[in-house]
Each structure stands twice: as C-alpha cells, then as structure tokens.
C-alpha positions, 0 to 999 in steps of 0.5 A: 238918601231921598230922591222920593218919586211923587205917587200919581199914576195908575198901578199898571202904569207904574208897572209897566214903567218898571218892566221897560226900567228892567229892559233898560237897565239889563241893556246899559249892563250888558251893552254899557251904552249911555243911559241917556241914549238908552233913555230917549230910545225906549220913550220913542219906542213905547206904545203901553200905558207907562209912567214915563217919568217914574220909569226915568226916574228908575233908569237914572236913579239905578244908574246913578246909585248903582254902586250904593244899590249893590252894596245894599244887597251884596252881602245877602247874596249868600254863596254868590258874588255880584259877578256871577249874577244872571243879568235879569236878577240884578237888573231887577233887584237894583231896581227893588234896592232903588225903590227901597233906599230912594223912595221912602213914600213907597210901601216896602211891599209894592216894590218886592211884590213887583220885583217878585213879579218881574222876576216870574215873568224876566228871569229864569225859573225859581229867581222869583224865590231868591230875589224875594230872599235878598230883598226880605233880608234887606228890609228886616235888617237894613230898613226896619230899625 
C-alpha cells in the first residue's frame, strides 16, 4: 500500500498541485472522461507555480485506488451514504484518504490541514467541519495502532 511520493517542491507548490488534483478528480466523477485526457488537458492549461508531478501523482493514484480510498472513509460518514455525497467532498476527501494510505512519508497533519483548506475554499459552507471529522476518525482508528 506505498505508492510514497518523494518530498521536494515548495509548500504552495504542493498546494496548488492539489487544488487543480481537486478540479480533475470532480471532473472524472462528474464527466467520467478518461483520466489521461483529463490529465494532459489541465498540464497544458496551468499557468501557476504547481507541482506538476505530485499533482499526476494524486489524479492517478485517486483514480486508481478509488475504491480502496471510499472504503477507508465510508464507514465514518455517520448518517450518509458515498452516494449522496456533494461531489466537492468526496473529491476532496479521495484525495486526503490517498495521501494518507499512500504516502506515509507525509505528516497526517498536512494532508487534513490541506484538505480542511480546500474544502473552506471548494465546498459548500461548514464542509470544512465534516471533512475534518471523517478524516479525524480515519486516522485515530485506522492509522494510528
């Protein structure tokens, strides 16, 4: 289960890298076009400071694990189903669940800090509150032994 993503790039880098992540991954769910032509669109058309690879890195690997990735955080979705999730959500919690099941070299903290983030600036009002939650279970019951 480690697909571990070397650390290199600046902080913003990296952060931006998951922002256009998010917009690609909410594309493929909501269009299901393939993730390559997704991919190769949204490199020709960045004009920010992002890490390019570690955002490939998230597309694919979100794409690629996405069923291993909803099973992670399904069961602490309390009263909701995977279906009736807003888009936004659970694009931007595959993409903490990835980080966290895939790239053990990354402090826990960064990747809910930045989903947090996205999620106050993507998702709807108070998403930033359920998304801390689900990814607070996650990791004191399924990561932490």
């Amino acid at each position: 289960m480690t697909e571990e993503k070397k650390v290199s790039h600046k902080p913003y880098e990296r952060h931006n890298a998951r922002q256009m992540a998010l917009q690609a991954i909410y594309e493929w769910q909501m269009a299901k076009n393939d993730v390559e032509t997704i991919i190769e669109q949204f490199l020709e058309s960045n004009k920010k400071k992002v890490d390019l690879d570690y955002f490939s890195y998230l597309v694919l690997g979100v794409t690629n694990h996405t069923q291993e990735i909803d099973d992670s955080f399904t069961p602490y979705l309390a009263n909701r189903t995977i279906d009736q999730l807003d888009q936004v959500d659970k694009a931007i919690l595959r993409i903490a669940c990835y980080e966290l099941l895939f790239n053990k070299k990354l402090d826990y903290k960064i990747a809910i800090n930045e989903a947090i983030e996205l999620a106050k600036a993507y998702a709807a009002e108070d998403s930033h509150k359920f998304v801390n939650g689900v990814l607070d279970k996650i990791v004191k019951n399924d990561l932490k032994a």
